[in-house]
KOLKOLDO-578263 format. One record per residue (C-alpha): x, y, z; residue number from 1; residue in one letter. Coordinates in nm, 2 decimals. Layout:
((X,Y,Z),NUM,'A'),
...
//
This chain:
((-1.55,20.33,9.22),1,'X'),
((-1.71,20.64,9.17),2,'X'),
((-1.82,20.81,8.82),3,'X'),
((-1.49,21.07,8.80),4,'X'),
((-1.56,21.30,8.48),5,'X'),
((-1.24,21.35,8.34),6,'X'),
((-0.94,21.11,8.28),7,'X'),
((-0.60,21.23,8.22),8,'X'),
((-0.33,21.02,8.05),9,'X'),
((-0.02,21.16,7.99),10,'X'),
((0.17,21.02,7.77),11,'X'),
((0.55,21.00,7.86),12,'X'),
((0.76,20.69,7.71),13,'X'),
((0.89,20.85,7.43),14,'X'),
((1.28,20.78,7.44),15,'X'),
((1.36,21.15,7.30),16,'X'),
((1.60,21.07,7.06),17,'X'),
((1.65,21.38,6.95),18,'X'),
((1.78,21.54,7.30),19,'X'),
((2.06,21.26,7.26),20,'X'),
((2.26,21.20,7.51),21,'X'),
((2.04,21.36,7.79),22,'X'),
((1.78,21.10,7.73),23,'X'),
((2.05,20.82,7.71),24,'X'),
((1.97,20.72,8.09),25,'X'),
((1.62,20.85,8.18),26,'X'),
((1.28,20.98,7.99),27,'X'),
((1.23,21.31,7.82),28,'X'),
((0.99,21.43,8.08),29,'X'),
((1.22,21.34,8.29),30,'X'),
((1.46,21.60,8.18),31,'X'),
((1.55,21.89,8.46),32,'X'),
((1.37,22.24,8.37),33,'X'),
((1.41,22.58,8.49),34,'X'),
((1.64,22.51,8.80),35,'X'),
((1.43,22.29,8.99),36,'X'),
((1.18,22.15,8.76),37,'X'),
((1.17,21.81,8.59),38,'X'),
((0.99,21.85,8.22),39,'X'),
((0.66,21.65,8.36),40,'X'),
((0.57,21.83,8.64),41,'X'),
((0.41,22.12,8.38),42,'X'),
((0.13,21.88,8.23),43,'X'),
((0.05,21.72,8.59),44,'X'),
((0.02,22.05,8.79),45,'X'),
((-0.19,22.22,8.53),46,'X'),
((-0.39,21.87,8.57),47,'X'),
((-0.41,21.95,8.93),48,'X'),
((-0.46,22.36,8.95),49,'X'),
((-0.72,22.25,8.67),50,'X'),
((-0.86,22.03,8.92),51,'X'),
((-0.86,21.71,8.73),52,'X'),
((-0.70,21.45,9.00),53,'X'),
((-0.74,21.11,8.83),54,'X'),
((-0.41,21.06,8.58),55,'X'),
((-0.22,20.81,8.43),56,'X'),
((0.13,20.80,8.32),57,'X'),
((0.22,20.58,8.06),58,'X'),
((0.54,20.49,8.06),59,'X'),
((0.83,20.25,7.88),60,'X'),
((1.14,20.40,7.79),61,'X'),
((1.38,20.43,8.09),62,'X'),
((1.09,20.44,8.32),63,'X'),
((1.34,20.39,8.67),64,'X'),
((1.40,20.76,8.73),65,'X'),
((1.08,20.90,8.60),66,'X'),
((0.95,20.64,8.85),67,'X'),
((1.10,20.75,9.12),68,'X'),
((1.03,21.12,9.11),69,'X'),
((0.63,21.08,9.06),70,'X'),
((0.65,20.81,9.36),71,'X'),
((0.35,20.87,9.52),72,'X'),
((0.26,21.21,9.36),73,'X'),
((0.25,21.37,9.73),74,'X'),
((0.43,21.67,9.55),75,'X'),
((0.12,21.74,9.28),76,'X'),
((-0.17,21.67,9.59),77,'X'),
((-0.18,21.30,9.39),78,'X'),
((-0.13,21.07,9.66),79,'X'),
((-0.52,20.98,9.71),80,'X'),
((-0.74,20.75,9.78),81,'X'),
((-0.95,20.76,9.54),82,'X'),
((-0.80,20.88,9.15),83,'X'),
((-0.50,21.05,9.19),84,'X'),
((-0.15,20.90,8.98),85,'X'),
((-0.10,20.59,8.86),86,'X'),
((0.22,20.49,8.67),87,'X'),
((0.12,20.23,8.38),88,'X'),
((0.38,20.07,8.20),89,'X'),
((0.31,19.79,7.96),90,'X'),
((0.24,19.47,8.12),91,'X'),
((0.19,19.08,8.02),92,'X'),
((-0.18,19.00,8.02),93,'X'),
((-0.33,18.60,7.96),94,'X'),
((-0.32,18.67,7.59),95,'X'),
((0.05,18.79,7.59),96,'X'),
((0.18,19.11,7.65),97,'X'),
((0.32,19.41,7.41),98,'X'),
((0.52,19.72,7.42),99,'X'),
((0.33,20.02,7.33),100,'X'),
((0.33,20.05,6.95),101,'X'),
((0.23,20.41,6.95),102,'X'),
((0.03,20.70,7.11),103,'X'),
((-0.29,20.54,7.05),104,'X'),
((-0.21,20.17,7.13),105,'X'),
((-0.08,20.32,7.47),106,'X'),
((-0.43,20.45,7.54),107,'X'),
((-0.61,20.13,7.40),108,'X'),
((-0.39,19.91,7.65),109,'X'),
((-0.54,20.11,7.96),110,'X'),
((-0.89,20.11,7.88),111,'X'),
((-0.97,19.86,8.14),112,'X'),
((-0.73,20.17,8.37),113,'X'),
((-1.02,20.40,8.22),114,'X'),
((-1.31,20.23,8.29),115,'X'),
((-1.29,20.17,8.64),116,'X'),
((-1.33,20.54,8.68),117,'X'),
((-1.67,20.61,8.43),118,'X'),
((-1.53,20.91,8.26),119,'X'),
((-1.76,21.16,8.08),120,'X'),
((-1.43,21.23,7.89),121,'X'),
((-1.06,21.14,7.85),122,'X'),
((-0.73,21.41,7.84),123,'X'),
((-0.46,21.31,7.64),124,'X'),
((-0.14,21.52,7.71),125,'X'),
((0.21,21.46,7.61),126,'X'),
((0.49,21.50,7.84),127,'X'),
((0.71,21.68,7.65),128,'X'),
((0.61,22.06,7.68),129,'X'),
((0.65,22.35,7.88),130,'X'),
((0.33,22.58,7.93),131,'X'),
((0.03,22.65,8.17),132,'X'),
((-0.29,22.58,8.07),133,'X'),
((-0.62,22.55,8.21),134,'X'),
((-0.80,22.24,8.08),135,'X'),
((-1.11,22.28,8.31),136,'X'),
((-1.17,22.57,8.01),137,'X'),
((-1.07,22.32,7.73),138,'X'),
((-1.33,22.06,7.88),139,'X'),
((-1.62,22.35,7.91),140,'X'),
((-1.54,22.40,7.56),141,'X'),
((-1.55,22.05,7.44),142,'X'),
((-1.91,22.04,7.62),143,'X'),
((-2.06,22.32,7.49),144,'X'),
((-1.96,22.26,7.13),145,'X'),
((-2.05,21.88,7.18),146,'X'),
((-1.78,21.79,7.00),147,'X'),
((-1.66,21.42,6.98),148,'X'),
((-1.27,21.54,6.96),149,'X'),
((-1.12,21.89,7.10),150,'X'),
((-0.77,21.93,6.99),151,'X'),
((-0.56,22.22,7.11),152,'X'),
((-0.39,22.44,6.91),153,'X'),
((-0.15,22.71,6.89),154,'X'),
((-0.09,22.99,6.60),155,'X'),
((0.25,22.97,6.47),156,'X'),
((0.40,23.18,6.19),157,'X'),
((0.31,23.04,5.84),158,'X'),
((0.64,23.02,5.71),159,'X'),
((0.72,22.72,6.00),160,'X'),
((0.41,22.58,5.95),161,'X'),
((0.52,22.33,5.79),162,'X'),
((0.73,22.16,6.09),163,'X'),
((0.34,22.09,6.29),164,'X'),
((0.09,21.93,6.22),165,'X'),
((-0.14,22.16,6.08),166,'X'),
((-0.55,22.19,6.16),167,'X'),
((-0.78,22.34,5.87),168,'X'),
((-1.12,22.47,6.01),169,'X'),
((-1.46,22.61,5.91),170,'X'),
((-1.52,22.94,6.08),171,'X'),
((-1.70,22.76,6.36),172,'X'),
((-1.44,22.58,6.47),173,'X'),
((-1.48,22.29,6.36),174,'X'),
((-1.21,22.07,6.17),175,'X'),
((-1.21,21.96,5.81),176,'X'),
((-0.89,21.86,5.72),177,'X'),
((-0.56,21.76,5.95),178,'X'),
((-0.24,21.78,5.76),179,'X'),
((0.08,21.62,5.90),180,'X'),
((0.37,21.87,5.84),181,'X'),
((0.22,22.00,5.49),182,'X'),
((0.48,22.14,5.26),183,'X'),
((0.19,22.40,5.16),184,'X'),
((0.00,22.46,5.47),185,'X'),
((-0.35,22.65,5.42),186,'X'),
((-0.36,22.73,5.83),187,'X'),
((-0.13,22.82,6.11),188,'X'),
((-0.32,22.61,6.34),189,'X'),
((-0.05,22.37,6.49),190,'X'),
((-0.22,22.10,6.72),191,'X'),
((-0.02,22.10,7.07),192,'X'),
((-0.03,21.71,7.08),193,'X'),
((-0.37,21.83,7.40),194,'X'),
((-0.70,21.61,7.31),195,'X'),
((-1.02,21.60,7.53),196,'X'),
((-1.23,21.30,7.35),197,'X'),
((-1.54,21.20,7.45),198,'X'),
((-1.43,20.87,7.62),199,'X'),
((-1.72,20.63,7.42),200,'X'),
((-1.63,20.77,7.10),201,'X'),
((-1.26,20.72,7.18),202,'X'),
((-1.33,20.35,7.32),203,'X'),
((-1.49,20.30,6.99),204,'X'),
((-1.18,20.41,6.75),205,'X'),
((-0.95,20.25,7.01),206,'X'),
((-1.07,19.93,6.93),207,'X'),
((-1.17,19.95,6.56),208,'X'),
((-0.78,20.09,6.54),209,'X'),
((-0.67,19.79,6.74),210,'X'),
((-0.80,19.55,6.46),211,'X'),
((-0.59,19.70,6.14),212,'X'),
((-0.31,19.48,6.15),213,'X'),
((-0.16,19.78,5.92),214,'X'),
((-0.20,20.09,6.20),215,'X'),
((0.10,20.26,6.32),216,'X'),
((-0.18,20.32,6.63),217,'X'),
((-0.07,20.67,6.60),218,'X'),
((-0.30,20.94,6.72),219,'X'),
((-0.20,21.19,6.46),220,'X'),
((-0.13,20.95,6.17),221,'X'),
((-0.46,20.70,6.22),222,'X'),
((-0.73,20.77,6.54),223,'X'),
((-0.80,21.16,6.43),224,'X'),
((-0.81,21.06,6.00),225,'X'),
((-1.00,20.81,6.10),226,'X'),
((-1.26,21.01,6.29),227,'X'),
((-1.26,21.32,6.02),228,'X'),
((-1.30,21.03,5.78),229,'X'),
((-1.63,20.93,5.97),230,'X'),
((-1.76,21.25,5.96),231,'X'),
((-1.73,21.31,6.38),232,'X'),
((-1.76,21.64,6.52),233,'X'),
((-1.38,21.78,6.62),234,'X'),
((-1.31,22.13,6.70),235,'X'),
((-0.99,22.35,6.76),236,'X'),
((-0.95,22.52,7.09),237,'X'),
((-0.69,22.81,7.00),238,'X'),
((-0.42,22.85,7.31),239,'X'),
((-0.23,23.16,7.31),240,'X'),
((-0.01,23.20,7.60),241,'X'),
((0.37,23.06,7.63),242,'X'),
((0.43,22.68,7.47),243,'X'),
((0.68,22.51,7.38),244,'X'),
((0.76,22.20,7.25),245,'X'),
((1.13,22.13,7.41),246,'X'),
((1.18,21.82,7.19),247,'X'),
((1.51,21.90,7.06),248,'X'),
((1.87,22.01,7.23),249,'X'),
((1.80,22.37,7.07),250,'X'),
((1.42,22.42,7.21),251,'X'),
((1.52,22.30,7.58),252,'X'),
((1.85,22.54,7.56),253,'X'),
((1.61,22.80,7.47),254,'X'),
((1.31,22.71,7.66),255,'X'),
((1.53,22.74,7.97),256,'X'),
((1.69,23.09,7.91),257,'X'),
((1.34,23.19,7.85),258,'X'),
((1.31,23.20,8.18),259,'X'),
((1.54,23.48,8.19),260,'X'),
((1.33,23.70,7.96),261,'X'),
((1.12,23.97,8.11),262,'X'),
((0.91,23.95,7.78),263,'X'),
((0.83,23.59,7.78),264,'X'),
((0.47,23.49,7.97),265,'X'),
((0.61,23.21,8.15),266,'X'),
((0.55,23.31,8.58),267,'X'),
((0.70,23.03,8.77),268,'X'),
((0.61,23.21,9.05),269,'X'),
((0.24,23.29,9.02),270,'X'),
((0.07,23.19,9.35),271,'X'),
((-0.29,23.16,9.10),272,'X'),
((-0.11,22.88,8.92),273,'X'),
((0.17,22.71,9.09),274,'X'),
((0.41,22.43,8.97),275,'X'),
((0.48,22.19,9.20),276,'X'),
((0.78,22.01,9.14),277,'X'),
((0.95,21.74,9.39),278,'X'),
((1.22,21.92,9.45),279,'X'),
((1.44,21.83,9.77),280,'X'),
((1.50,22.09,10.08),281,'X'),
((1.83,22.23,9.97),282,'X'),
((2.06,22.47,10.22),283,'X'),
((2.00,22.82,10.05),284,'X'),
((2.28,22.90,9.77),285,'X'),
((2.61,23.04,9.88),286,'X'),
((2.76,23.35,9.65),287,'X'),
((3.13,23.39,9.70),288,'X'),
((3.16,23.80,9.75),289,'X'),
((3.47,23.76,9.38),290,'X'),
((3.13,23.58,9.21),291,'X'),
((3.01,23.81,8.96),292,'X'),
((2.63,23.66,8.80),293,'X'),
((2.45,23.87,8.58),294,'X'),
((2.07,23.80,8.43),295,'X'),
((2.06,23.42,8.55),296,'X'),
((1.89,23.21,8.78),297,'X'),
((2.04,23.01,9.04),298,'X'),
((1.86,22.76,9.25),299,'X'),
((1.92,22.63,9.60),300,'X'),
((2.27,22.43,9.72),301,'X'),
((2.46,22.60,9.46),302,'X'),
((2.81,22.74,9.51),303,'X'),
((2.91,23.02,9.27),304,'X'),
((3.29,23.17,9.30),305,'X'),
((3.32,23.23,8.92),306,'X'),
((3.17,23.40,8.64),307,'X'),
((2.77,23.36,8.55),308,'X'),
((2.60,23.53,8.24),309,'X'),
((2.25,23.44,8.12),310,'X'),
((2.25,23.06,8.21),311,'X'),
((2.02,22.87,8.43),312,'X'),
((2.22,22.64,8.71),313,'X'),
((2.05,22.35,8.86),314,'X'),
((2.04,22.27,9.23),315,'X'),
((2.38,22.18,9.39),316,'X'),
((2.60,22.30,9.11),317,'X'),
((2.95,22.44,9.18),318,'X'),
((3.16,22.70,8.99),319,'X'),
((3.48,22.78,9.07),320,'X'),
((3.72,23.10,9.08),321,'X'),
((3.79,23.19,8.75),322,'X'),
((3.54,22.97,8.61),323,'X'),
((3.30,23.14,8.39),324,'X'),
((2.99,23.00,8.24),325,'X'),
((2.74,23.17,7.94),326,'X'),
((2.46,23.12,7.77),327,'X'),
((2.44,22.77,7.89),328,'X'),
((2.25,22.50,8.16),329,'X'),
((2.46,22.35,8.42),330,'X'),
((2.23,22.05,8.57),331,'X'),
((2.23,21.92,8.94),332,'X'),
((2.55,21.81,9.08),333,'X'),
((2.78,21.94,8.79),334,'X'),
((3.07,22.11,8.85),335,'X'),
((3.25,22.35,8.68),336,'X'),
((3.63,22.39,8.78),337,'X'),
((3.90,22.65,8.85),338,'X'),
((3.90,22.85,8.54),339,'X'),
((3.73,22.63,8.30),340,'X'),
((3.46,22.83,8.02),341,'X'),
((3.15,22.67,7.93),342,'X'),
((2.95,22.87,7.68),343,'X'),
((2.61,22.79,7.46),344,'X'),
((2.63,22.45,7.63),345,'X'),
((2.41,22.23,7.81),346,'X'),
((2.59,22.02,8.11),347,'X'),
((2.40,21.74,8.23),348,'X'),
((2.39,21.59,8.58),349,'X'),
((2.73,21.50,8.77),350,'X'),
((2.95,21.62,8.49),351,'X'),
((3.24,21.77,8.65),352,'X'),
((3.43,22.01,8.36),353,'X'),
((3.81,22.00,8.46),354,'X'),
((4.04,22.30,8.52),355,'X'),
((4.08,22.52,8.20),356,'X'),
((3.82,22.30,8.02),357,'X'),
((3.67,22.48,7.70),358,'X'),
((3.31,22.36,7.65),359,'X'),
((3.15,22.49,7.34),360,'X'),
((3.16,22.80,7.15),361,'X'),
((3.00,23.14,7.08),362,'X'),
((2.83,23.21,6.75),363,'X'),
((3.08,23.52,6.68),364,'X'),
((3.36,23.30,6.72),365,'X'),
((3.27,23.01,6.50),366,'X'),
((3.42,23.02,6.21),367,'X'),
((3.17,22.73,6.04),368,'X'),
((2.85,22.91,6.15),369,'X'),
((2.63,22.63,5.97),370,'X'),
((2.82,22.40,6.20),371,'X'),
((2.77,22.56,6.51),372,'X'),
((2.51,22.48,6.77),373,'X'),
((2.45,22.44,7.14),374,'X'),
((2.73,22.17,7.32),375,'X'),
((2.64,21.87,7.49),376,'X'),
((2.79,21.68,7.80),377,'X'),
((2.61,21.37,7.90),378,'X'),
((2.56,21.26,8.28),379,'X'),
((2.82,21.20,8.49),380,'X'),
((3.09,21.27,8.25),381,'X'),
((3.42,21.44,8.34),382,'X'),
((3.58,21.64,8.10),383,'X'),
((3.95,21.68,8.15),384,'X'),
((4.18,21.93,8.24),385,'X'),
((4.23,22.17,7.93),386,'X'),
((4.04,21.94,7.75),387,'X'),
((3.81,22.15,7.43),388,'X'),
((3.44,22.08,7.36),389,'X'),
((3.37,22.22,7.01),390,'X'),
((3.04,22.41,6.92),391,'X'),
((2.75,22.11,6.87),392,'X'),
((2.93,21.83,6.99),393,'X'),
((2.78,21.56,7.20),394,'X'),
((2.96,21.39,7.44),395,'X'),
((2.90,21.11,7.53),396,'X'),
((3.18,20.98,7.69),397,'X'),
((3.41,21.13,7.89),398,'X'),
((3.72,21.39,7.75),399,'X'),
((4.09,21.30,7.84),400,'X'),
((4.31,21.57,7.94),401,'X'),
((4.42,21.86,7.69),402,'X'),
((4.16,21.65,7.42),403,'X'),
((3.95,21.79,7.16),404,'X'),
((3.59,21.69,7.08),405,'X'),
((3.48,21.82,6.74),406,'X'),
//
């Protein structure tokens, strides 16, 4: 095998817990994005248009559908001979086998992955952000500053600096302290979750990691302490164009009408920097000449005959006359039926919302604004005919006729 310099591994078995019932059946990268996107493909085509073309996914919860989608990695200019993807869940081994305890016991159970390639250095990305980034620059970086540990980082506003994990640096650069959500942050350096390591000094703390029967084998919480502890070299690299951590039902919601924002540096259409996504050859979408669709975008195989304001819709969605939809993602497949509303509302996969259904609510009408939030429908749930879905609820199974989910 020959010497490749650069190793991805993206990490993406996190179950997602906090996107509820949209991770119930599949992976958080898995997640559709943006019309015709899946969460994942964001880290592995700036891997690609960064021209790193050796990556591993690491995988565990719900792996079946994230599974299928990567498949060969045709889609990212993966499928090759030599590197290109490689889907690693965790697997028996003569000693026994074990689940991935953590971000860092992921990595440690693919060294032998690692070393068959000779890397210079390893990536580690997590799968659960959207943003375009150019780790060829990240690497060069990491060179030149011959640092042991680069970790990305992104300048967020002090007063919500408590909700990262913070990075406190000399003026060089370099880190001296890593505090995990402080309660009095002294930076506003949030790390992204983006290392490049040095791939001998990250074998090393792998292993010395793997021997502490008390590790959470966390890379935030033991690997980088235990490296500032040691007195490595680690440096920031700042990032300053879009990011987001979609994580929660509130960041994807707004991650997604993003998209709609002529102010937010996100250009899914930039020939310089393409995502690739495996998105199936759909018939072009068909608007009914009654639709009305203002400020929202609307992907291929759709069928719009109501009512569309500011919302993203998926590929093969349907809405009907009188239907009207706001402030809200409707996923691939789901349909939205004669004269139902769904407003500040996320509609997963194959839901069909029944005639007159109400799902969720707008802030102004809420009486309980503490209790309001976005609605949730999980996939392949129907929600009956006149049937009410109150602000923040999350459904997870599906809504009788003319009945109300609080």
């Amino acid at each position: 095998m020959k010497k490749t310099e650069c190793v991805a591994m993206l990490l993406a078995g996190g179950q997602g817990s906090r996107l509820g019932v949209l991770t119930q059946n599949i992976a958080k990268p898995a997640v559709p994005y943006g019309g015709k996107y899946r969460i994942i493909d964001f880290p592995l085509s700036n891997c690609v248009n960064s021209g790193i073309d050796t990556v591993g996914i690491l995988t565990q919860y719900q792996p079946l559908a994230l599974n299928d989608y990567i498949g060969s990695g045709k889609p990212w200019d993966l499928d090759r001979a030599n590197g290109g993807v490689h889907i690693l869940p965790p697997y028996q081994k003569s000693k026994g086998g074990d689940w991935y305890k953590g971000t860092a016991n992921a990595i440690y159970q693919n060294i032998p992955f690692i070393e068959r390639y000779n890397p210079d250095y390893v990536l580690v990305l997590s799968g659960d952000h959207i943003y375009k980034m150019d780790y060829a620059k990240m690497i060069d970086h990491h060179r030149r500053s011959q640092s042991d540990c680069t970790i990305a980082v992104f300048e967020v506003p002090l007063s919500e600096a408590s909700r990262f994990g913070i990075m406190n640096t000399r003026e060089d650069g370099t880190i001296y302290e890593f505090e995990e959500k402080p309660k009095k942050p002294k930076s506003n350096l949030a790390s992204m979750g983006i290392y490049v390591f040095t791939w001998t000094k990250l074998r090393q703390y792998l292993c010395e990691d793997a021997e502490k029967s008390n590790s959470s084998s966390d890379f935030g919480k033991d690997v980088i302490p235990a490296m500032l502890a040691a007195g490595e070299k680690m440096s920031v690299y700042r990032f300053s164009d879009y990011w987001k951590d979609v994580g929660t039902i509130d960041s994807l919601w707004e991650a997604n009408l993003d998209l709609l924002n002529p102010n937010v540096k996100l250009d899914l259409s930039d020939p310089a920097w393409r995502i690739y996504s495996r998105s199936e050859g759909m018939p072009p979408q068909y608007v009914d000449r009654r639709a009305v669709i203002e400020n929202s975008l609307v992907t291929d195989g759709c069928e719009i005959y109501g009512e569309v304001d500011f919302s993203v819709l998926f590929e093969n969605v349907t809405i009907e006359p009188g239907a009207q939809v706001k402030y809200s993602l409707v996923m691939p497949g789901a349909k939205i039926s004669k004269d139902a509303t769904v407003q500040y509302a996320i509609i997963a996969e194959n839901v069909v919302v029944g005639p007159g259904a109400v799902v969720g609510e707008s802030p102004e009408e809420c009486e309980d604004l503490e209790g309001w939030g976005i609605a949730v429908v999980g996939e392949g749930l129907t929600v009956g005919e006149n049937a009410k879905v109150s602000a923040k609820a999350m459904v997870r199974e599906s809504v009788k006729a003319g009945e109300t989910v609080a």
